[in-house]
C-alpha positions as CSV (number, residue, x, y, z in Angstrom):
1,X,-8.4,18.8,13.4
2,X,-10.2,15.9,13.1
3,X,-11.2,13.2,15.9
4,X,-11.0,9.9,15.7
5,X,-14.4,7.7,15.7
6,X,-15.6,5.0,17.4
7,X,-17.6,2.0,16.0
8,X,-20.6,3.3,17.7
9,X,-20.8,6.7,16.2
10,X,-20.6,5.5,12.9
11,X,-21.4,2.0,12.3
12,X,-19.6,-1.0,10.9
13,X,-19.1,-1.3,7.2
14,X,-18.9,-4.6,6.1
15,X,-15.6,-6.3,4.9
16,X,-14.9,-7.7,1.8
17,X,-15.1,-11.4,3.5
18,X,-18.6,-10.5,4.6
19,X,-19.8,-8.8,1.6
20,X,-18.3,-12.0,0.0
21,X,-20.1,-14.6,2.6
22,X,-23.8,-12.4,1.8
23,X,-22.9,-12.8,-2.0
24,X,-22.7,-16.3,-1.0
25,X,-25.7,-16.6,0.8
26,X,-28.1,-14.3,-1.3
27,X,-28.3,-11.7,0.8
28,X,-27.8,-9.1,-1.5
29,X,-26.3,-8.5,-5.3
30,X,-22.7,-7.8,-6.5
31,X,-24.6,-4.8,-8.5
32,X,-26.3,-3.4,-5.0
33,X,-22.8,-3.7,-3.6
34,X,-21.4,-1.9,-6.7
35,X,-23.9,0.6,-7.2
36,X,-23.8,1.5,-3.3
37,X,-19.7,1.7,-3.6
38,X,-20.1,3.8,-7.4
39,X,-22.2,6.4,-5.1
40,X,-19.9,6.7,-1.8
41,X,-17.3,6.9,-4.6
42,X,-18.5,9.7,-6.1
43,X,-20.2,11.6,-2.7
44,X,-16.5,11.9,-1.4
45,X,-14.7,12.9,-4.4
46,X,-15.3,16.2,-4.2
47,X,-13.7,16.2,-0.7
48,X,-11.2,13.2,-0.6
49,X,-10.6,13.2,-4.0
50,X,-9.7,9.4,-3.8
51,X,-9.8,8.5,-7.8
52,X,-8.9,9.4,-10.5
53,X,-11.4,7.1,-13.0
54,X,-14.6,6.0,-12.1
55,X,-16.0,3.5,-14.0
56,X,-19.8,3.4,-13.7
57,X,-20.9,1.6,-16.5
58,X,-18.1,-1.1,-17.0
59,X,-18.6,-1.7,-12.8
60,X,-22.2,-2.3,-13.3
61,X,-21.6,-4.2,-16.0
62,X,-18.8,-6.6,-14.3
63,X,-21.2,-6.7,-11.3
64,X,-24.1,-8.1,-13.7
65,X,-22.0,-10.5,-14.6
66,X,-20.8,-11.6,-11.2
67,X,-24.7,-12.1,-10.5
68,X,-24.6,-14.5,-13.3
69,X,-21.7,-16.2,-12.3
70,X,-22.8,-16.4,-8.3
71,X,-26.4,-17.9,-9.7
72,X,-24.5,-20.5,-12.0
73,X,-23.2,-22.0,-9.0
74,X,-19.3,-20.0,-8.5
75,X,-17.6,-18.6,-5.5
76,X,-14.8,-17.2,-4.9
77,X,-13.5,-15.2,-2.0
78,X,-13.8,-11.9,-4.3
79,X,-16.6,-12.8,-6.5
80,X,-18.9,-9.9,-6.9
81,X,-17.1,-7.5,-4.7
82,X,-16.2,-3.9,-5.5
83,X,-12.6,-2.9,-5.6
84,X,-10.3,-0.4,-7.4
85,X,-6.8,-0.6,-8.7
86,X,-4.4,2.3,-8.4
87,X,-3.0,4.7,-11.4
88,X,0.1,2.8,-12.3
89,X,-1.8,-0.2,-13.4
90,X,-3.5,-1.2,-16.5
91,X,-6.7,-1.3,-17.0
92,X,-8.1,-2.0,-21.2
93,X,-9.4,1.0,-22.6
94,X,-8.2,3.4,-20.6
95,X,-5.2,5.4,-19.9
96,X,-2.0,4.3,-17.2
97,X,-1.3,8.3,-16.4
98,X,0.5,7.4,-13.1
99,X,-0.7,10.5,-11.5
100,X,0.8,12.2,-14.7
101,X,-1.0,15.2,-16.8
102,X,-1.4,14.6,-20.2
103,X,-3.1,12.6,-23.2
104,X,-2.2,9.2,-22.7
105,X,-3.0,6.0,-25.0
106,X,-5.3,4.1,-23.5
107,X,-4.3,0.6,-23.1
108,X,-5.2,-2.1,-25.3
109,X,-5.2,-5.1,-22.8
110,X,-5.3,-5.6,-19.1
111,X,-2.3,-5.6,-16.9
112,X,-2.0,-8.8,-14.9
113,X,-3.2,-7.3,-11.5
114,X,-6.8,-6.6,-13.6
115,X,-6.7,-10.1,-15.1
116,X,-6.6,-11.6,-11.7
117,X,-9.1,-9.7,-10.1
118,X,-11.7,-10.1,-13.4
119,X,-11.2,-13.7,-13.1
120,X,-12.2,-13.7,-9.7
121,X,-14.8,-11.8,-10.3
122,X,-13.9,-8.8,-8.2
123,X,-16.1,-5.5,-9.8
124,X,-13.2,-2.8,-10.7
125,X,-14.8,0.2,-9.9
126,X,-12.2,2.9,-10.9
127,X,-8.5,3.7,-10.7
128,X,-7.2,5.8,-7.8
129,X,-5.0,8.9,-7.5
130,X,-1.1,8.5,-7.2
131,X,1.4,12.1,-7.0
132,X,3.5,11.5,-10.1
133,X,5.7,8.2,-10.9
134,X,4.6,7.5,-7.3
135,X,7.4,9.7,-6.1
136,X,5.7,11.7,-3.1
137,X,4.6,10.6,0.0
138,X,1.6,13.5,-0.1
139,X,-0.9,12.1,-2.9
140,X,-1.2,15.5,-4.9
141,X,-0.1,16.4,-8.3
142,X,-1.7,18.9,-11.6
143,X,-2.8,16.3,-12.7
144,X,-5.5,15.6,-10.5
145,X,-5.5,17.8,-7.4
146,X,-4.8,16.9,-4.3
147,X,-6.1,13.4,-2.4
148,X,-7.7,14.2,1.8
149,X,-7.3,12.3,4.1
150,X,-10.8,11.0,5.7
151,X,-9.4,11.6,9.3
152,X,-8.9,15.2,8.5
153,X,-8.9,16.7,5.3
154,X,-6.1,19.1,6.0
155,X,-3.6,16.2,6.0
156,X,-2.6,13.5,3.3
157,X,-3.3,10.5,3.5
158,X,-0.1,9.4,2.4
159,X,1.6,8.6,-0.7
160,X,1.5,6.8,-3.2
161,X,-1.3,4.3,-2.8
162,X,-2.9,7.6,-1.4
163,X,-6.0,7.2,-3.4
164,X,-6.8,3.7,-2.5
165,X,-5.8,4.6,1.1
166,X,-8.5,7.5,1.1
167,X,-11.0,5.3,-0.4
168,X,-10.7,2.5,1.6
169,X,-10.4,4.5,4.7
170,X,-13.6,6.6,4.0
171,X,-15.4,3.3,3.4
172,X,-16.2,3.7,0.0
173,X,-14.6,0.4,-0.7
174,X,-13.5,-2.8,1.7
175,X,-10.2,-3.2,0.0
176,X,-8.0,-1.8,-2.9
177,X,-4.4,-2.6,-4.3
178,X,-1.5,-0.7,-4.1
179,X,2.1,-0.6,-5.4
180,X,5.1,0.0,-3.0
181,X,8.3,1.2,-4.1
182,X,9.5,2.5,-1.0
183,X,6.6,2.1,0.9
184,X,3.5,3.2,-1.0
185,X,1.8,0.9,0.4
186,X,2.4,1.1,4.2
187,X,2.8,4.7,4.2
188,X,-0.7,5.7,3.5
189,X,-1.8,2.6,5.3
190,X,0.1,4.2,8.3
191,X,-1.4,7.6,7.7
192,X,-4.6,5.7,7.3
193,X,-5.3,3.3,10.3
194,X,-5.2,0.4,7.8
195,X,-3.7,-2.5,6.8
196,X,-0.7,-2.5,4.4
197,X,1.2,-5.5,2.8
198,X,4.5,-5.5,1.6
199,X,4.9,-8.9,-0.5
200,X,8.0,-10.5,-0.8
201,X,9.5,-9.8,-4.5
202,X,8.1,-12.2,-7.0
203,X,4.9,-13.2,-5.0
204,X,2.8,-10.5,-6.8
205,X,2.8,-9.7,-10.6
206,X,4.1,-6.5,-12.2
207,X,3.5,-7.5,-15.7
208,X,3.7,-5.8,-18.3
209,X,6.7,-5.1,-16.5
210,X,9.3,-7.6,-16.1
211,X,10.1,-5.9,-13.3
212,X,9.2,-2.5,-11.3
213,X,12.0,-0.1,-10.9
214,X,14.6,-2.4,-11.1
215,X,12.8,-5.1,-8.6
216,X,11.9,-2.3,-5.9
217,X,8.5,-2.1,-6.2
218,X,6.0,-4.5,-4.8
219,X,2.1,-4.5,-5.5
220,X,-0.1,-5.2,-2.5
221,X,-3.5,-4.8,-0.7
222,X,-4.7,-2.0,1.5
223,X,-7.4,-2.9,3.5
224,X,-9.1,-2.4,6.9
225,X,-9.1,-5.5,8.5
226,X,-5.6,-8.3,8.5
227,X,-8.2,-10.8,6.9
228,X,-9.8,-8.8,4.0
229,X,-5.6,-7.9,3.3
230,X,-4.9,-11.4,3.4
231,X,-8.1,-12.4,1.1
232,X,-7.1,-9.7,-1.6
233,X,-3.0,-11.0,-1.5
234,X,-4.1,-14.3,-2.2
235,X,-6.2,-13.1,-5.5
236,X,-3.0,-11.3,-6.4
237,X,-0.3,-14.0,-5.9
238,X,0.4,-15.1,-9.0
239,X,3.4,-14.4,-11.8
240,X,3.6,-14.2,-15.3
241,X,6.1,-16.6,-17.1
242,X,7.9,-13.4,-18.4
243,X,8.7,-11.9,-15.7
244,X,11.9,-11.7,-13.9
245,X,11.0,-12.5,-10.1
246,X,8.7,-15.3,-9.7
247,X,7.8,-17.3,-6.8
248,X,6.3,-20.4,-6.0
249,X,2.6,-20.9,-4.7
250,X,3.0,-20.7,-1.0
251,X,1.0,-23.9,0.2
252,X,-1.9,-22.6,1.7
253,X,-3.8,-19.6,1.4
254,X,-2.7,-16.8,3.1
255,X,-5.8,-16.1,4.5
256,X,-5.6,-19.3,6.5
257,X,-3.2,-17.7,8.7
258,X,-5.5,-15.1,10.1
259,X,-6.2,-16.6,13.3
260,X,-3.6,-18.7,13.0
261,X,-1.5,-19.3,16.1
262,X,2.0,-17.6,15.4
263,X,3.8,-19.2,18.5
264,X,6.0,-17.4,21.0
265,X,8.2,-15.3,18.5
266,X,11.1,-13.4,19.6
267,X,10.5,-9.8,18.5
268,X,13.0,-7.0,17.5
269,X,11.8,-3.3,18.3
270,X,14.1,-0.9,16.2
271,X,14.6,2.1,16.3
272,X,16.9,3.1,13.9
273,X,16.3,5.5,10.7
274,X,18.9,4.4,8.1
275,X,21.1,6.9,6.7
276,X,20.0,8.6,3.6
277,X,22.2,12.3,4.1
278,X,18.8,13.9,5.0
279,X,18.6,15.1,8.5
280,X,15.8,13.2,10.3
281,X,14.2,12.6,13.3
282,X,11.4,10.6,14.9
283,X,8.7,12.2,16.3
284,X,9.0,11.1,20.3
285,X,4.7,11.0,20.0
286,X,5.5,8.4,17.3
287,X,7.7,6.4,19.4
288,X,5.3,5.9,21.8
289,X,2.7,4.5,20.1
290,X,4.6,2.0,18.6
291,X,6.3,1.0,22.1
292,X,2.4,0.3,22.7
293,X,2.6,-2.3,19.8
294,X,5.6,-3.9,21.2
295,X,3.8,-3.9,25.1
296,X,0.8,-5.8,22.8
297,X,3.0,-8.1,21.7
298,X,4.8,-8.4,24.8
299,X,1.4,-9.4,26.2
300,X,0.3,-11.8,23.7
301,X,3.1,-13.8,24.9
302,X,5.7,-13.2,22.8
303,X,9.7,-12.3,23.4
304,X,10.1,-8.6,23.2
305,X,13.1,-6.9,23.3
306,X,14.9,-3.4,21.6
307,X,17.4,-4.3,18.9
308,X,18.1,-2.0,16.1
309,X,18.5,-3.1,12.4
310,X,21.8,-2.3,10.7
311,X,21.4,-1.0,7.5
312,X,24.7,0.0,6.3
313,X,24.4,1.8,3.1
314,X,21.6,0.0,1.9
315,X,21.1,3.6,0.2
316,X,23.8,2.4,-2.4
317,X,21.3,0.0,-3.8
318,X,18.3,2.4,-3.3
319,X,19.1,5.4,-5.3
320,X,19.9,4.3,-8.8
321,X,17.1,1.7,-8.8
322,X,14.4,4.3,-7.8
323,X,15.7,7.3,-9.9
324,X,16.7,5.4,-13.0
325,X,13.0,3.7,-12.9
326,X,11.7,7.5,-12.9
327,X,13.4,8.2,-16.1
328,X,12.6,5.0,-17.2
329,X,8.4,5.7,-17.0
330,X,9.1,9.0,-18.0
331,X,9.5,7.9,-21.2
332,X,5.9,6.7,-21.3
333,X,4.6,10.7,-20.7
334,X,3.4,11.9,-23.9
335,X,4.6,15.4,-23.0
336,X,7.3,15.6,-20.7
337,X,6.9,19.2,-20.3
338,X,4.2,18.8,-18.0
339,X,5.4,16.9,-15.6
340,X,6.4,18.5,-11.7
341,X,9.9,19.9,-11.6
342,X,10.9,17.8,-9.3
343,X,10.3,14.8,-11.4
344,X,12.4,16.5,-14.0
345,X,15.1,16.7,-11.6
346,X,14.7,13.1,-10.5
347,X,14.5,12.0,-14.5
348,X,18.1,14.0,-14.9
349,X,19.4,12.2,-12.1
350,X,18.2,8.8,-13.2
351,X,19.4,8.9,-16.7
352,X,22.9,9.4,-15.0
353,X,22.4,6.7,-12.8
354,X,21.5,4.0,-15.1
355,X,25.2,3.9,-15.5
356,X,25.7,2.3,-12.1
357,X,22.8,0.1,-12.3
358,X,24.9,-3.3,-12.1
359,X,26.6,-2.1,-9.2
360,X,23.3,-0.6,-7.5
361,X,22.1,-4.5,-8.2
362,X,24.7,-6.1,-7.1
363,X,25.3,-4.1,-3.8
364,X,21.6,-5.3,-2.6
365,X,23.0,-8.8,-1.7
366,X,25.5,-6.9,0.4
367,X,22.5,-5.2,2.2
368,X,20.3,-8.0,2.7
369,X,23.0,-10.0,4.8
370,X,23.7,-6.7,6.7
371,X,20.0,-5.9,7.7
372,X,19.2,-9.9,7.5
373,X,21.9,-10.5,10.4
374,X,19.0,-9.6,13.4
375,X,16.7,-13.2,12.2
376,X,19.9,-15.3,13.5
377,X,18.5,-14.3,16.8
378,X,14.2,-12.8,16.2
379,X,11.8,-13.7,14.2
380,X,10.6,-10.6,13.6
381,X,11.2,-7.1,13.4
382,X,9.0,-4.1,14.2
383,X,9.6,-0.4,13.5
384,X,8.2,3.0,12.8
385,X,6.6,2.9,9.6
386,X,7.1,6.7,9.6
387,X,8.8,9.0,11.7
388,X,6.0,11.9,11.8
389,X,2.2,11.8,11.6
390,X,0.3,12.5,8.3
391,X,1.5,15.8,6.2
392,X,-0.3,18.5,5.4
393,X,-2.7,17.6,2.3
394,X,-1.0,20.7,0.4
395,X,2.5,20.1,1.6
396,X,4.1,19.8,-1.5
397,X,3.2,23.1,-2.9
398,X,5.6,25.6,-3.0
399,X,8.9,23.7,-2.4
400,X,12.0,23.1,-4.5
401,X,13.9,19.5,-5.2
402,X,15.7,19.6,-2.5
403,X,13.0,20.9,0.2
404,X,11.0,18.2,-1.2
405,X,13.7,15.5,-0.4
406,X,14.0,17.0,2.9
407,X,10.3,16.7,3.8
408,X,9.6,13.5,2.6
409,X,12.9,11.6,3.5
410,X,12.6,12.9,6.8
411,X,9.1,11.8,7.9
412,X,9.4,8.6,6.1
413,X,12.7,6.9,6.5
414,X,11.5,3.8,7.4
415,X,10.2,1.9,4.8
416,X,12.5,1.8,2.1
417,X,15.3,-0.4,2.8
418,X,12.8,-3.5,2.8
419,X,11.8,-2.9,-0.6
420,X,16.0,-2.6,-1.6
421,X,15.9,-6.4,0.6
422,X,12.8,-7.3,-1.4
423,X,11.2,-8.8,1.7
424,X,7.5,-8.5,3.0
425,X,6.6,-6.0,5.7
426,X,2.9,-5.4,7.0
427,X,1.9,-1.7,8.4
428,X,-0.8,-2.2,11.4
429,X,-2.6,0.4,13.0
430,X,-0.4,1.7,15.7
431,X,-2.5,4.4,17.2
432,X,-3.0,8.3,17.0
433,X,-1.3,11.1,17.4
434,X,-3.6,14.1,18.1
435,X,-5.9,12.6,16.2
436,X,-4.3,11.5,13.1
437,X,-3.3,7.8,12.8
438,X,0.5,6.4,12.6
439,X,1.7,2.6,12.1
440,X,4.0,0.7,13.1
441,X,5.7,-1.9,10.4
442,X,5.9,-6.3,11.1
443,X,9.3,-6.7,9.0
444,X,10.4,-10.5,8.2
445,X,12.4,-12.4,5.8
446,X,11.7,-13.7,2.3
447,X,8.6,-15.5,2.1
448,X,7.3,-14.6,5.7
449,X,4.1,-13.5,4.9
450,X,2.7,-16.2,6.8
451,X,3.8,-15.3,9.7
452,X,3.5,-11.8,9.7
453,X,-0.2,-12.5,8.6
454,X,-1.1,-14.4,11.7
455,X,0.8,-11.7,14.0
456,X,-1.0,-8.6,12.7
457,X,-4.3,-10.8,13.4
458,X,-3.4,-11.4,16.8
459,X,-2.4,-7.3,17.6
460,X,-6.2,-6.6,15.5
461,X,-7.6,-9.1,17.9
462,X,-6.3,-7.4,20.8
463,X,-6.8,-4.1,19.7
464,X,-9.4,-3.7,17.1
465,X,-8.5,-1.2,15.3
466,X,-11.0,-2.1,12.3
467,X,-13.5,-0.7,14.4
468,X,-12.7,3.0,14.4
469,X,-14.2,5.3,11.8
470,X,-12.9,8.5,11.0
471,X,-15.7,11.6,10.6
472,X,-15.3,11.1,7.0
473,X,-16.5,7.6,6.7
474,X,-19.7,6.7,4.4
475,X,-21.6,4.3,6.0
């Protein structure tokens, strides 16, 4: 097993803000920066397996023209820096396979996550690996192997943003999106030792989809640092008219809260897995590292105490939402045939629970004043965001639905019921566990991002986690 590395042993890569500020100051090219990130992209993929496109040409092609645009007098936070998006988005000209086998069409327009980065100016340099529909929380699937983890390539990096996890991780890139449907996101940031945001439903757009399985899933940034999370979040907030959740422009950028004093907060530490009828447990080594968050915070000054939430059966909501938007994409697999047993199972439970949709909808109001009943007296909530470090890299092989459920319910309970809520949630670094990393989850209310921004920047402050490396970092 892996050990975890120090700043010292393996050098600082530089963060998206500082690639950014050198842009700025002519200190190097958005095409060095893109041809140095197309080359630690492929150098790792035959061992982390991170993407599953890479887009040489069209990258140096995007990064010529952010040289143009950077000598013509723009800026922009992400002009000119590399990034990738993950496999459920849609890139022009090429396929949206969602971790999927098969000949898919390739798309004839960008999705609006793509739009937004382009205008920017960010340099796409590939799409990364998701298991299928984004189910699993190991990133591994026929269709494209299995994704390593950079802090040991036994073990997953987590699932489903596992790709953009690996890569970011690894430091073949400074920052890349992900989508979190029942935490995609802050899973493999957990699994990771990176940063993970949740938004709050509406603040990031899904389009061409109205909505993401029925309004659980949330696109966000991975990252390594709170401020490069924060820089990519504010490139991403944005809707399309057509969609179904929309939210205002928050007034300032949400970079502005890193560094940001968050004032003495009162601070929930729970405990509590929600029920889901799958026996779980957390992992007492798991426990403690995030009772070291909550002695941080304690530290920092702020009003620490354990409360846990209460979820009631916020699972009610959960199930039909998620399973019906499996059958739902399903529909977009050329040949259904190929696709993992498992998500043949989940598509035959779907179709039967479109049925109960409405009610599935309506019971997440029910849910939300339930779990939202612990901000009448904290500010925030922190948890687990899994019970268990990282999985084996090859741990979905072998097993049947039901096993699966088992194994993936069980070591990650934790995240879901925010996405059911639709509120924002940030993984931080918590710590490691015989050498692997684990997180623990900042949980607020709608439209907190703010403040959870500012209090993940505080904790890195104190604890710098951006400056560990794990042995498979590319410097």
């Amino acid at each position: 097993m892996a050990e975890q590395g120090t700043a010292s042993s393996y050098g600082v890569s530089a963060s998206i803000a500082e690639q950014a500020a050198m842009l700025r100051a002519g200190q190097t090219t958005s095409r060095a920066l893109t041809e140095a990130a197309l080359e630690r992209a492929h150098a790792t993929q035959p061992t982390l397996n991170a993407f599953k496109l890479i887009l040489d040409e069209e990258a140096l092609a995007a990064a010529d023209e952010a040289d143009r645009r950077i000598a013509n007098g723009e800026s922009s936070t992400v002009l000119g820096v590399p990034t990738a998006v993950k496999d459920d988005m849609d890139l022009a000209g090429h396929p949206s396979a969602f971790g999927c086998e098969g000949e898919f069409t390739p798309c004839t327009e960008d999705g609006a996550i793509a739009k937004f980065l382009r205008r920017e100016g960010a340099v796409i340099i590939g799409k990364t690996n998701s298991p299928e529909l984004g189910q699993f929380s190991v990133t591994a699937g026929p269709g494209f192997g299995i994704t390593r983890n950079p802090w040991s390539l036994d073990h997953t990096p987590g699932g489903s943003s596992g790709g953009a996890a690996a890569a970011v991780a690894a430091g073949v890139l400074g920052a890349a999106v992900g989508s979190d449907g029942a935490g995609s996101v802050r899973i493999p940031a957990s699994w990771s030792n990176l940063v993970g945001i949740k938004p709050t439903r509406g603040r990031v757009s899904t389009w061409p989809d109205p909505e993401a399985f029925n309004g659980i899933t949330a696109i966000g940034p991975l990252a390594r640092t709170v401020e490069d999370a924060a820089l990519l979040l504010d490139v991403l907030t944005e809707n399309d008219p057509r969609e179904l959740h929309k939210l205002p422009k928050p007034e300032r950028p949400f970079a502005e809260s890193v560094g940001a004093d968050p004032g003495r907060l009162r601070v929930a530490v729970s405990f509590k897995i929600p029920f889901s009828g799958v026996p779980t447990k957390l992992d007492p080594r798991v426990r403690k590292q995030v009772e070291g968050i909550a002695g941080t915070l304690a530290e920092l000054g702020h009003d620490v105490h354990e409360q846990n939430l209460k979820f009631g059966n916020v699972g009610w909501s959960f199930l039909p939402r998620s399973t019906a938007g499996v059958a739902e994409w399903a529909d977009r697999v050329p040949d259904k045939s190929l696709l993992d047993h498992r998500t043949l199972e989940n598509v035959r439970v779907g179709s039967v629970m479109k049925a109960v949709l409405p009610f599935a909808r309506g019971w997440e109001g029910v849910a939300r004043r339930r779990m939202g009943r612990i901000f009448r007296d904290y500010d925030v909530v922190i948890a687990p965001t899994t019970a268990a470090p990282p999985l084996k890299a090859n741990a979905l092989e072998g097993l049947n639905g039901w096993a699966t459920d088992r194994l993936f319910v069980g070591a990650c309970p934790y995240a879901w019921p925010w996405n059911v809520a639709g509120w924002p949630g940030i993984s931080v670094p918590a710590g490691f566990v015989e050498g692997l990393p684990v997180g623990a989850q900042l949980l607020g209310q709608a439209c907190s991002e703010d403040r959870l921004i500012a209090l993940a920047a505080q904790l890195e402050g104190k604890l710098a986690w951006d400056q560990l490396r794990p042995p498979g970092f590319v410097a």
